[in-house]
C-alpha positions as CSV (number, residue, x, y, z in Angstrom):
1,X,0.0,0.0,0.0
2,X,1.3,3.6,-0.8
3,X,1.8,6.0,2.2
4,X,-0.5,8.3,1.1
5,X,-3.1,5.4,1.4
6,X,-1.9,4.0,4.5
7,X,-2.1,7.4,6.7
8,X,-5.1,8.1,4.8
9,X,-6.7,4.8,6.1
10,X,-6.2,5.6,9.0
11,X,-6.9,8.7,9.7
12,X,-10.5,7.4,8.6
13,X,-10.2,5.0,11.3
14,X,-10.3,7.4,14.0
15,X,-12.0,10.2,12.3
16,X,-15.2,8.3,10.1
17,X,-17.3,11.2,10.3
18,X,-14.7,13.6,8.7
19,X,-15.0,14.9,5.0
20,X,-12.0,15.2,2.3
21,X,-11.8,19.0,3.4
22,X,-11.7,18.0,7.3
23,X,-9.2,15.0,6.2
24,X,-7.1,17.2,4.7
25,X,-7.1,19.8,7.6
26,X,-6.3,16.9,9.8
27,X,-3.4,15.4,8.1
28,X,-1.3,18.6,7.3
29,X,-2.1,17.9,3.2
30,X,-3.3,19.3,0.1
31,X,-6.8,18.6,-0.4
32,X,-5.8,16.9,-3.8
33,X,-3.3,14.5,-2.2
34,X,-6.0,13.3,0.0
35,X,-8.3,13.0,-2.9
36,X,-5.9,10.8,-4.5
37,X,-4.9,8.8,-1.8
38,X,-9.0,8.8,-1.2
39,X,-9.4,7.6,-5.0
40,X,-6.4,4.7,-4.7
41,X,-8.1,3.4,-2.1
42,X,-11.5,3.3,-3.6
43,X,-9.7,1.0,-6.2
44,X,-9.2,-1.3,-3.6
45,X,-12.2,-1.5,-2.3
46,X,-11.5,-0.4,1.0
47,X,-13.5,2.8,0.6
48,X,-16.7,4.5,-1.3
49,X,-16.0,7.7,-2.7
50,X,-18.3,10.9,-1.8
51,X,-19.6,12.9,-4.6
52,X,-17.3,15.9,-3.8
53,X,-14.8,16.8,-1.8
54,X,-17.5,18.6,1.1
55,X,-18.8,14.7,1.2
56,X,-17.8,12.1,3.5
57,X,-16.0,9.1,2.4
58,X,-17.6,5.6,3.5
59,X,-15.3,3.2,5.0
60,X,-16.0,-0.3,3.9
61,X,-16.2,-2.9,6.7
62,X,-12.6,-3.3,7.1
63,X,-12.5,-7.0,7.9
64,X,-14.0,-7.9,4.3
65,X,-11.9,-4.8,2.3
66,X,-8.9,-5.8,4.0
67,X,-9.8,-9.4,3.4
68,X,-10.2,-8.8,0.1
69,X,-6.1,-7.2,-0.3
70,X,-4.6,-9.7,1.4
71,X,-5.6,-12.0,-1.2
72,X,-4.5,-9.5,-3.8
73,X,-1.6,-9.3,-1.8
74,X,-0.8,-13.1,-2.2
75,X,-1.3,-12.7,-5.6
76,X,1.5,-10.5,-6.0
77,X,3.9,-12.4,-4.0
78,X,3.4,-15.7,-6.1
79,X,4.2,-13.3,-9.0
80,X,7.2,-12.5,-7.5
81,X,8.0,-15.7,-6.5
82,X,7.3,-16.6,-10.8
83,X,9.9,-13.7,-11.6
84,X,12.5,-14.9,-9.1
85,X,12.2,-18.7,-11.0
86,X,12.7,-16.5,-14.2
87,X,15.6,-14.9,-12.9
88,X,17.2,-18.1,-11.6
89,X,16.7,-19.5,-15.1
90,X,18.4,-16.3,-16.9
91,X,21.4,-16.9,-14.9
92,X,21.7,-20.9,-15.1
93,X,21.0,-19.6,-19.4
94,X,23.7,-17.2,-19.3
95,X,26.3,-19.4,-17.5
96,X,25.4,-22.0,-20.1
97,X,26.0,-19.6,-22.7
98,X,29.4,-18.5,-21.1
99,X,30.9,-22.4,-21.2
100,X,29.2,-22.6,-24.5
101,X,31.3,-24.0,-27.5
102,X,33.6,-21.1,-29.6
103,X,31.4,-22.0,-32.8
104,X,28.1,-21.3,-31.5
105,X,27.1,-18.6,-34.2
106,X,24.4,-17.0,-31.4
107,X,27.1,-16.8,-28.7
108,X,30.7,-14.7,-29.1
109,X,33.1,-14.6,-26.5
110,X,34.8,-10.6,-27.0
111,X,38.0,-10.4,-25.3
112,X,38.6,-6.9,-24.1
113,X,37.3,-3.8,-23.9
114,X,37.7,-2.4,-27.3
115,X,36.0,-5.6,-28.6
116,X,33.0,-5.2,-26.5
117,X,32.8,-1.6,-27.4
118,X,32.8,-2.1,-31.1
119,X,29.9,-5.0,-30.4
120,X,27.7,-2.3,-28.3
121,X,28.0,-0.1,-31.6
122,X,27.1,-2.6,-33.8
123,X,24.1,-4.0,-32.1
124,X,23.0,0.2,-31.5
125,X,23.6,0.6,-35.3
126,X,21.2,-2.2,-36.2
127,X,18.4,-1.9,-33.1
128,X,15.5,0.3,-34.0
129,X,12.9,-0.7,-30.5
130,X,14.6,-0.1,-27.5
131,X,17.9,-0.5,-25.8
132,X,17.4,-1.9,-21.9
133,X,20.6,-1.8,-19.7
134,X,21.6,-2.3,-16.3
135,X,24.6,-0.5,-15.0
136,X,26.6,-1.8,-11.6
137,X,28.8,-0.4,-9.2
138,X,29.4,2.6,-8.1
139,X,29.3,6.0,-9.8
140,X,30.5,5.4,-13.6
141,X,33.5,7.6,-14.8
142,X,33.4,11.1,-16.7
143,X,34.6,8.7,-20.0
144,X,31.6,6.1,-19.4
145,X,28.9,8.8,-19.1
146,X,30.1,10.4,-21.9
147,X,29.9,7.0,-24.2
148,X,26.6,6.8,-22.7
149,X,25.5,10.1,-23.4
150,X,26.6,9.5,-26.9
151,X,24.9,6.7,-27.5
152,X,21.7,7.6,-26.0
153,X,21.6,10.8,-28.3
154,X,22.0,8.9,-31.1
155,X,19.5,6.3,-30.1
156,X,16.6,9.0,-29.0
157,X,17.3,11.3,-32.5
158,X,16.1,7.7,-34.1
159,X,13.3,7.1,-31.7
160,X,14.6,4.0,-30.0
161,X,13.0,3.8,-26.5
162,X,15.8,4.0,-23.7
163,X,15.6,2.3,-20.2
164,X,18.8,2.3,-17.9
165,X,19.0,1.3,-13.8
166,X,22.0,2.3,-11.5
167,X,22.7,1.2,-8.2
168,X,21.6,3.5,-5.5
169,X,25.2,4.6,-5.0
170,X,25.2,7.1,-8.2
171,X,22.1,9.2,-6.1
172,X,25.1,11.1,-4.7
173,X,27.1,11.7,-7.9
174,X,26.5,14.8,-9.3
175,X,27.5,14.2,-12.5
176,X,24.8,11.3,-13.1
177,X,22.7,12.9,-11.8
178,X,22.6,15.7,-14.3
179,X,23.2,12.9,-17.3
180,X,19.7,11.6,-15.9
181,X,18.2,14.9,-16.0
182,X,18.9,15.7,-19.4
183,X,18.4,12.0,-20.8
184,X,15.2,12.0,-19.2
185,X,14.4,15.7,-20.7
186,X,14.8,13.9,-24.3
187,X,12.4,11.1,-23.6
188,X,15.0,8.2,-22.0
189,X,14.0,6.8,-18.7
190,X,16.6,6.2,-15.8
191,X,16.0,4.8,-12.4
192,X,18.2,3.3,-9.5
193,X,18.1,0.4,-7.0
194,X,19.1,-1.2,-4.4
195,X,20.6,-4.2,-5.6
196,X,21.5,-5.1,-9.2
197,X,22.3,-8.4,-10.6
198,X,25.1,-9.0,-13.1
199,X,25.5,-6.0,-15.7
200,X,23.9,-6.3,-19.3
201,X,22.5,-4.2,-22.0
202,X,19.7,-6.0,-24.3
203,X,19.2,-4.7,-27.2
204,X,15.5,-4.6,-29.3
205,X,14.6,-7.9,-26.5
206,X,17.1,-10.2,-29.2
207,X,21.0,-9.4,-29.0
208,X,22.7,-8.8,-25.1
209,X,25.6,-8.1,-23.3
210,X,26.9,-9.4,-20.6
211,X,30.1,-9.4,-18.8
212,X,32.3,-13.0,-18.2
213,X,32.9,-12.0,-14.8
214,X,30.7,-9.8,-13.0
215,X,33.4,-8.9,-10.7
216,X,35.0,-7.4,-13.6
217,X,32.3,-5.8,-15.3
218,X,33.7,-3.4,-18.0
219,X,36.6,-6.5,-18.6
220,X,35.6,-9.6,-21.3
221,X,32.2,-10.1,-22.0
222,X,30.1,-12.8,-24.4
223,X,27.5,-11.2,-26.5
224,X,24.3,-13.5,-27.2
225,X,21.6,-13.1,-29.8
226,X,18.6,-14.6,-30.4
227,X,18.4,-17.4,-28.0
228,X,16.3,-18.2,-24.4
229,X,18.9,-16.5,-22.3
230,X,18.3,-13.1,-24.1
231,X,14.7,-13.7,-23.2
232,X,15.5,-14.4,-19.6
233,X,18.0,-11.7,-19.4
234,X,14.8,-9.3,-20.0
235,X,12.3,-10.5,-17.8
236,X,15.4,-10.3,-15.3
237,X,15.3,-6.3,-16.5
238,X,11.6,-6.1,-16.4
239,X,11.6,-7.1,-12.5
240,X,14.7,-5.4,-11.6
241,X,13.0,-2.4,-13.1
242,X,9.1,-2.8,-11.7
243,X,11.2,-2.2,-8.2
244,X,13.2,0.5,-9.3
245,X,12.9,4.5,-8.4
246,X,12.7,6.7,-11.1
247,X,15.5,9.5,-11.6
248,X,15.6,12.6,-13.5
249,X,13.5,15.1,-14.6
250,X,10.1,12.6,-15.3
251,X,10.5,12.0,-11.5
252,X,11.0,15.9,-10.4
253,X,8.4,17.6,-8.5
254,X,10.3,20.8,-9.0
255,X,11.7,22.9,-6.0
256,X,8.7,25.7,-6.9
257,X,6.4,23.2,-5.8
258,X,7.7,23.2,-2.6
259,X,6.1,24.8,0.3
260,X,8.4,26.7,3.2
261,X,8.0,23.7,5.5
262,X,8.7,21.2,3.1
263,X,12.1,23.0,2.0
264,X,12.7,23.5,5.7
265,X,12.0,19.3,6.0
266,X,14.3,18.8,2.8
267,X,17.0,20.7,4.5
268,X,16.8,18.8,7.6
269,X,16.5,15.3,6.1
270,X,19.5,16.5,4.1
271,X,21.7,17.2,7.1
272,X,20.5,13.6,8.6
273,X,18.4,15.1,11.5
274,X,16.5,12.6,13.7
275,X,12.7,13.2,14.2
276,X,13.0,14.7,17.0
277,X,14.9,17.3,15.9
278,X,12.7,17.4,13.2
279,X,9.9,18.0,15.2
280,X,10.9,20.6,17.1
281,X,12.3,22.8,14.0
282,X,9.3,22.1,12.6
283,X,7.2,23.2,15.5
284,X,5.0,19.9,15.5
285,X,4.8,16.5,17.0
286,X,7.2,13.7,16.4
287,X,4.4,12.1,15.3
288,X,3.2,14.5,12.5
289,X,7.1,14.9,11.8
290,X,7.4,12.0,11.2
291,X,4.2,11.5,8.1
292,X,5.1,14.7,7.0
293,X,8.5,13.3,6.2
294,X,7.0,10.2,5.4
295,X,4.7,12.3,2.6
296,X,7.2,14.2,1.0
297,X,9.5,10.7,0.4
298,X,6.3,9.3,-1.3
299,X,6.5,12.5,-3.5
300,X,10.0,12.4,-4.3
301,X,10.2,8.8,-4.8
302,X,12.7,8.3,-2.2
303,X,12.9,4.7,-0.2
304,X,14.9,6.2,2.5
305,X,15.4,9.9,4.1
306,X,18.7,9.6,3.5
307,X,18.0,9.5,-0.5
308,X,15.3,12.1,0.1
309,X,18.1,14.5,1.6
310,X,20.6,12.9,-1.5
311,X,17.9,14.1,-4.2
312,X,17.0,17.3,-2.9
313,X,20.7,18.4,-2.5
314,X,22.2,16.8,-6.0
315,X,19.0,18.9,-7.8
316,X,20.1,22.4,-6.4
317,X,16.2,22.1,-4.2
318,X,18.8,23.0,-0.9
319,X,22.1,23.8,0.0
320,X,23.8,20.5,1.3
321,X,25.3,20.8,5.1
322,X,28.4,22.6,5.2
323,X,31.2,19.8,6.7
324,X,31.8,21.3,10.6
325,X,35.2,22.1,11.5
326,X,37.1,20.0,14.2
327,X,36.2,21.7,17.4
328,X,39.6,23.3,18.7
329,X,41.1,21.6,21.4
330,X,42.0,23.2,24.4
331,X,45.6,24.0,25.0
332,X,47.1,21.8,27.3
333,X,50.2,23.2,29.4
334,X,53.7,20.9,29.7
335,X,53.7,19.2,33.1
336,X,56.6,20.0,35.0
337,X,59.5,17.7,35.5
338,X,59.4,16.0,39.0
């Protein structure tokens, strides 16, 4: 369930005789976040919407909604459990095509660098759908963002659809951050996560690349086309990008959007702050602290406060916290000889 929906819920709980207007009074929000959250839930079935926002909304009898999302619940965790199998069977595919024989015409072993380079431009030349890539470790280097920069111009200008995921990590590099701004300002899509499996970039869903040694990722790779492990290798993708958070400009609420006790929140989650700090800043509870910073992740997409704070600071939304200076130590006089 999305936060929104959860406090939302809630807040109906205790307060059933409220109206959206009152609702949104009560929680600190918009009246349109509340009508959205109002409206999410009402696709559940946990609620019946009023006619306006002056109405009341009617709580259905929670032990037959809720009932009713567990189930749907369930229903999502044996999909995930059918996407995990797929991914177990991309990598037992892709291992098989690593130890496969050196004549296999669907399977090329590319020794170095340069060679997997000149592959990723041939496959780009040819593809015409949409490139998918996922791109591990830590923050890439000024010459790999500007390959990728490169190639993604060229693919966009042709209208080839553009998906890339980095790790978490990159949220506090500048640099990619930008790249993701202005890739996403042309149409691309970026997001990052938690965990990655091995690197690859799948191109049009029927040629990939994959490293030999994930360990080593930009070292020898073996480039596969047309075969089941290309088609595992993207329902790998698919799920490792469901979970993913946008980055960019798609997933920018803008800093105008921001009210004076949001920035204020922003710079505090920024500067790593604990609620009660928060709170008293703030000049609340540590309870409504803590939803209110729970409400503005949900906005900005952020799993963490910590990547809330990242985000805000790598977009120019608030000045990151200056680094204190070592407090100076008191002088000490030498102790007398005895």
């Amino acid at each position: 369930m999305h936060p929104d929906e959860e406090s939302a819920y809630r807040a109906m709980l205790t307060n059933s005789h409220m109206s959206v207007t009152e609702l949104a009074t009560h929680l600190g929000w918009p009246t349109g976040r509340v009508s959205a959250a109002i409206n999410r839930l009402a696709r559940r079935s946990l609620v019946q919407l009023p006619p306006d926002s002056t109405g009341r909304p009617v709580l259905v009898r929670p032990e037959l909604a809720l009932a009713a999302l567990l189930l749907d619940e369930e229903a999502t965790l044996l999909d995930h459990r059918r996407r995990v199998a797929a991914s177990s069977t991309a990598v037992t595919q892709v291992i098989a095509a690593y130890n496969a024989p050196e004549d296999r015409p669907d399977v090329v072993r590319l020794p170095g660098p340069e060679a997997v380079q000149e592959r990723i431009d041939q496959f780009a030349a040819a593809c015409q759908v949409e490139i998918a890539a996922l791109e591990v470790g830590s923050s890439p280097s000024a010459e790999r963002l500007e390959a990728a920069e490169r190639l993604d111009s060229a693919m966009l200008d042709r209208g080839v659809d553009l998906r890339r995921v980095y790790s978490d990590s990159v949220l506090t590099d500048t640099a990619t951050v930008q790249y993701a701004d202005r890739l996403t300002a042309r149409g691309g899509q970026v997001r990052t996560a938690r965990r990655l499996p091995p690197q690859m970039i799948i191109f049009d869903r029927y040629s990939a690349i994959v490293p030999i040694d994930p360990a080593q990722p930009n070292a020898e790779a073996v480039a596969i086309q047309g075969t089941g492990a290309v088609r595992a290798l993207l329902t790998l993708f698919d799920h490792v990008w469901e979970q993913a958070t946008p980055l960019g400009s798609t997933a920018d609420n803008g800093a105008d959007e921001f009210t004076d006790q949001e920035r204020t929140l922003l710079e505090l989650l920024c500067a790593g702050d604990t609620d009660e700090v928060i709170a008293r800043r703030l000049g609340v509870s540590v309870r409504t602290g803590r939803r209110l910073t729970s409400g503005l992740m949900s906005r900005l997409g952020a799993r963490s406060r910590f990547q809330a704070g990242v985000l805000a600071a790598t977009r120019g939304w608030v000045l990151p916290p200056e680094p204190q200076d070592d407090p100076p130590r008191a002088a000490t006089e030498p102790k007398a000889d005895r």
